[in-house]
Residue frames as a rotation matrix with the C-alpha (Angstrom) as fourth column:
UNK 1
0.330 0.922 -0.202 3.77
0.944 -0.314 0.105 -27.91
0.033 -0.225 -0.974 11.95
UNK 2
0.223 -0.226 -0.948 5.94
0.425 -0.853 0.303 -24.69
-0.877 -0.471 -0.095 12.59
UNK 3
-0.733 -0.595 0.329 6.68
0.431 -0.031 0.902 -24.77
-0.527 0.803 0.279 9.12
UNK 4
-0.001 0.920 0.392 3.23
0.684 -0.285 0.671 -24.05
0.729 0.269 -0.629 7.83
UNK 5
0.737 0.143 -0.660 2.57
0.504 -0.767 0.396 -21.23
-0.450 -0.625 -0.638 10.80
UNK 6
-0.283 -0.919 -0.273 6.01
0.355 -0.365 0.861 -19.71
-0.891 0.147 0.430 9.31
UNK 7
-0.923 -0.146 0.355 5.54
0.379 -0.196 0.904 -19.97
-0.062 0.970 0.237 5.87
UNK 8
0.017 0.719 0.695 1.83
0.923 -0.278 0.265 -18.86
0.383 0.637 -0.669 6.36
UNK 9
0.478 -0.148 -0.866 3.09
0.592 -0.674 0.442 -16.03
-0.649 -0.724 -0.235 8.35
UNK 10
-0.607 -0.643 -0.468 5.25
0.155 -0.673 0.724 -14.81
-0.780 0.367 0.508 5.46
UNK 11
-0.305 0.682 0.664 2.20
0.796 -0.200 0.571 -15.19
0.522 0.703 -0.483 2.66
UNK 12
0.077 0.997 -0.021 0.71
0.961 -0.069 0.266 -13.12
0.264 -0.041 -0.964 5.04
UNK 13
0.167 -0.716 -0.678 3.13
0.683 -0.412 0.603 -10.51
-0.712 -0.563 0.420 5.24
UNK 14
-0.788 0.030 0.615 3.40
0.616 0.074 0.784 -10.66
-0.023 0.997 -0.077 1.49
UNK 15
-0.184 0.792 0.582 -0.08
0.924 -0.063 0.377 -9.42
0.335 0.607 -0.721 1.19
UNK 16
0.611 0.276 -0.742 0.01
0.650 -0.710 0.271 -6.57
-0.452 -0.648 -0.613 3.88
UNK 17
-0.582 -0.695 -0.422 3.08
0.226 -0.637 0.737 -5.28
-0.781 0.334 0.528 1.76
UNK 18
-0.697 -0.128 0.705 0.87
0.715 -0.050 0.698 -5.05
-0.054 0.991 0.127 -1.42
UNK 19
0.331 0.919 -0.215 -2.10
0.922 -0.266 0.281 -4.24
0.201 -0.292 -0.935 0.17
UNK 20
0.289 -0.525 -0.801 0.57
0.431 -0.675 0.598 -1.36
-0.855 -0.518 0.031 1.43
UNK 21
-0.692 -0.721 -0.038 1.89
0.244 -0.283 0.928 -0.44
-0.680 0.632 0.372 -2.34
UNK 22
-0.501 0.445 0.742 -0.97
0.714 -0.273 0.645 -0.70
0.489 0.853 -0.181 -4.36
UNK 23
0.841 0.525 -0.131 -2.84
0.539 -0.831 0.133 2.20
-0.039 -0.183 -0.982 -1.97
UNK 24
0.025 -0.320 -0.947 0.15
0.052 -0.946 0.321 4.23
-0.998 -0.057 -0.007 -1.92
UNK 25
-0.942 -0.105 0.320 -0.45
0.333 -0.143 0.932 3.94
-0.052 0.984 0.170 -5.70
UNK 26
-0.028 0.978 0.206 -3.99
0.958 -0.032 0.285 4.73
0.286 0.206 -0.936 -5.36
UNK 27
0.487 0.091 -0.869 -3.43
0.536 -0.816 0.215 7.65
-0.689 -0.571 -0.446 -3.24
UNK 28
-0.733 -0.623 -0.273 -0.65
0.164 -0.551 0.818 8.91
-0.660 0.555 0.506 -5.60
UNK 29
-0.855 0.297 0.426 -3.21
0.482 0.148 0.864 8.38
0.194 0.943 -0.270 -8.63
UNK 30
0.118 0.918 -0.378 -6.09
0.965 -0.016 0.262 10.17
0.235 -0.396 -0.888 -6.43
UNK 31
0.060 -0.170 -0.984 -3.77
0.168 -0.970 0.178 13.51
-0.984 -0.176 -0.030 -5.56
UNK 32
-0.827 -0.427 0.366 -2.86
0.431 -0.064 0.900 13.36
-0.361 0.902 0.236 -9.74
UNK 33
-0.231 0.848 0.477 -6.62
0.853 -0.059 0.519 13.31
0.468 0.527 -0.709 -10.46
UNK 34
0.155 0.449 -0.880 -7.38
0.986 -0.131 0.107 15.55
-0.067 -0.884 -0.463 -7.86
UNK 35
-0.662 -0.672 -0.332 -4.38
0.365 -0.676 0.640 18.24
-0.655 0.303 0.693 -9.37
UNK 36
-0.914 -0.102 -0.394 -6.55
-0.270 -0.572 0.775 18.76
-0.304 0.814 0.495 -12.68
UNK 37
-0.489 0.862 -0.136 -10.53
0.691 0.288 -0.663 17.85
-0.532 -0.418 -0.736 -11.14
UNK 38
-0.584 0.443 0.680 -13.09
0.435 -0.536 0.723 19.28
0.686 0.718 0.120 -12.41
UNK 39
-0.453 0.406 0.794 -15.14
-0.840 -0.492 -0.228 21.39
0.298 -0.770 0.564 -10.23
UNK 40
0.551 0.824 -0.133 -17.87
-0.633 0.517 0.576 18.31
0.543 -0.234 0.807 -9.82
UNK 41
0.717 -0.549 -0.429 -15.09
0.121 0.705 -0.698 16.37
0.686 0.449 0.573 -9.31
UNK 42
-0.439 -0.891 0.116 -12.90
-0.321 0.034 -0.947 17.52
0.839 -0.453 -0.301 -6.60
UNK 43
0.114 0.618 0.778 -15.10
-0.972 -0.093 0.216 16.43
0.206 -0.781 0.590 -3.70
UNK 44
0.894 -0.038 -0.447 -14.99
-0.095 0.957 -0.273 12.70
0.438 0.287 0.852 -5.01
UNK 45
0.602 -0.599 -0.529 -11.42
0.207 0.756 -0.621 13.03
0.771 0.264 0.579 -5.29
UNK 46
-0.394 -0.385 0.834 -10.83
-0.627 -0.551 -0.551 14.73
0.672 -0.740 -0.024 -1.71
UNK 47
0.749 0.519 0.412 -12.67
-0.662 0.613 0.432 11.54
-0.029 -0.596 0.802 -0.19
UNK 48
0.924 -0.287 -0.252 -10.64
0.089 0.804 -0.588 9.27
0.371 0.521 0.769 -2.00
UNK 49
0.103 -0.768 0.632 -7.39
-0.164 -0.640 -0.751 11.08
0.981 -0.026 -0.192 -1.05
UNK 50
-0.024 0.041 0.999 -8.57
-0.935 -0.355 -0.008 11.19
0.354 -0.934 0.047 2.46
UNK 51
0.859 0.509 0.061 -9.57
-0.511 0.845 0.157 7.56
0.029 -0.166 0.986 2.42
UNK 52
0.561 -0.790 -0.248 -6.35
0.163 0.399 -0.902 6.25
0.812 0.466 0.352 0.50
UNK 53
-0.355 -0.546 0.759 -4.71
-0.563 -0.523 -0.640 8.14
0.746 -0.654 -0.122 3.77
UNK 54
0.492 0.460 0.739 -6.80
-0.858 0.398 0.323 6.19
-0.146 -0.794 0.591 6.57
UNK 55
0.956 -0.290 -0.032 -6.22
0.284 0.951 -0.120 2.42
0.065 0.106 0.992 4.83
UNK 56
0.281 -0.951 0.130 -2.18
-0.075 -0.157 -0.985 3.75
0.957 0.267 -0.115 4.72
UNK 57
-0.046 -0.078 0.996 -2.43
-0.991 -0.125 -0.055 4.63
0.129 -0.989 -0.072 8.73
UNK 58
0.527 0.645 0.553 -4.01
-0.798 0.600 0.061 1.75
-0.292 -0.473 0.831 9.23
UNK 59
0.877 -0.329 -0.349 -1.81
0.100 0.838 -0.537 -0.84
0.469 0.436 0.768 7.07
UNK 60
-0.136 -0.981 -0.136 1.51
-0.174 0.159 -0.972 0.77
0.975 -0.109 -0.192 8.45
UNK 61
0.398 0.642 0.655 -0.08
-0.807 -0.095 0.583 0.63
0.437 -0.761 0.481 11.92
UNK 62
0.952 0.301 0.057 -0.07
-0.304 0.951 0.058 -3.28
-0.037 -0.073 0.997 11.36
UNK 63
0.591 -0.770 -0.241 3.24
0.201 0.430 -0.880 -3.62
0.781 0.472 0.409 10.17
UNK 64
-0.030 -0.739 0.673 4.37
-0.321 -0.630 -0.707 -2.21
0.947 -0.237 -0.218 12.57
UNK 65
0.605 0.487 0.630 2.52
-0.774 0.548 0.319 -3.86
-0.190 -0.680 0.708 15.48
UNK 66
0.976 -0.212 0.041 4.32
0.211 0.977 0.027 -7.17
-0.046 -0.018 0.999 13.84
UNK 67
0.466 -0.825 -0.320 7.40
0.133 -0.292 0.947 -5.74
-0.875 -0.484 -0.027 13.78
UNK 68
-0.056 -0.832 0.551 8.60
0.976 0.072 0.207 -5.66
-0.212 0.550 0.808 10.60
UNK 69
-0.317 -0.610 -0.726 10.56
0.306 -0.791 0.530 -2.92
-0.898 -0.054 0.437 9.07
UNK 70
0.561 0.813 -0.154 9.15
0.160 -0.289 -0.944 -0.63
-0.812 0.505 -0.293 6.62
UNK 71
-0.171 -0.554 -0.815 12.10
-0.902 -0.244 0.356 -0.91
-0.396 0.796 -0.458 4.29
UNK 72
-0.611 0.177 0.772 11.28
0.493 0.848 0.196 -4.21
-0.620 0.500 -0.605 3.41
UNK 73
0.568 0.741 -0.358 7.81
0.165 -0.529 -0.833 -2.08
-0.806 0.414 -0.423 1.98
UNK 74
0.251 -0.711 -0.657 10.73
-0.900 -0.421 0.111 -0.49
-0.356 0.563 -0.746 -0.37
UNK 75
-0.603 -0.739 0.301 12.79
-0.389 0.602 0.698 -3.64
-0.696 0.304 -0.650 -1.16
UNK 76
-0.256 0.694 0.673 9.87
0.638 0.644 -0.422 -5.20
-0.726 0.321 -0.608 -2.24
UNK 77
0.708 0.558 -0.432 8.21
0.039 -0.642 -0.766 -2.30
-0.705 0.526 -0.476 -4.46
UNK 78
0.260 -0.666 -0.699 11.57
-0.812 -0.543 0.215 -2.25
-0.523 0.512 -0.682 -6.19
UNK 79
-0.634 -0.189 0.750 11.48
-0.204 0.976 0.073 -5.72
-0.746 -0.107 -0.657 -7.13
UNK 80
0.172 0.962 0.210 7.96
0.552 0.082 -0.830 -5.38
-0.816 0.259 -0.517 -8.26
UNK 81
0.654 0.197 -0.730 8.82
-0.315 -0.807 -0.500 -2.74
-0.688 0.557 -0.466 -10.49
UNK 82
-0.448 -0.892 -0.054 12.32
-0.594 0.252 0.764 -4.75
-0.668 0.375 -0.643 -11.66
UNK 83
-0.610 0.371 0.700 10.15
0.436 0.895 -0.094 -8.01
-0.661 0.248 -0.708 -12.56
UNK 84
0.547 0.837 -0.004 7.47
0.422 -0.280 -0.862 -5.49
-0.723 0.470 -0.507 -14.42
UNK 85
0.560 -0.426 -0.710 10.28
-0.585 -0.811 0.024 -4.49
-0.586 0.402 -0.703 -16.53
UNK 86
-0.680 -0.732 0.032 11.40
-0.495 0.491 0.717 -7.59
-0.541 0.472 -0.696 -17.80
């Protein structure tokens, strides 16, 4: 039984880290757009920007609350990026 509580503890770790990488990719990709907006356009992406910033607070919040360390955030992303390269 502790084995399953464990192992779904790390799935669920797993997901808070992506859930953590792919918005700081959104957010990057939201200040990019934001750089070279059109006028109609920069509101939108000053929501987004702002948003992408809340769900970040809010994800490292968590991690942190469970303890883990935010270099793992790193280890992982580098991985992700190794594997997307082979």
């Amino acid at each position: 039984m502790q084995y399953r509580i464990k192992e779904k503890n790390v799935k669920n770790e797993i997901e808070l880290f992506k859930s953590i990488l792919d918005t700081k990719r959104e957010l990057v990709t939201a200040n990019r757009n934001f750089e070279s907006a059109e006028a109609e356009l920069v509101d939108y992406y000053s929501y987004q920007i702002k948003a992408n910033k809340a769900k970040l607070d809010y994800l490292i919040k968590q991690v942190k609350e469970k303890g883990i360390e935010l270099d793992m955030i790193n280890n992982l992303q580098i991985g992700i990026e190794q594997t997307k390269a082979i």
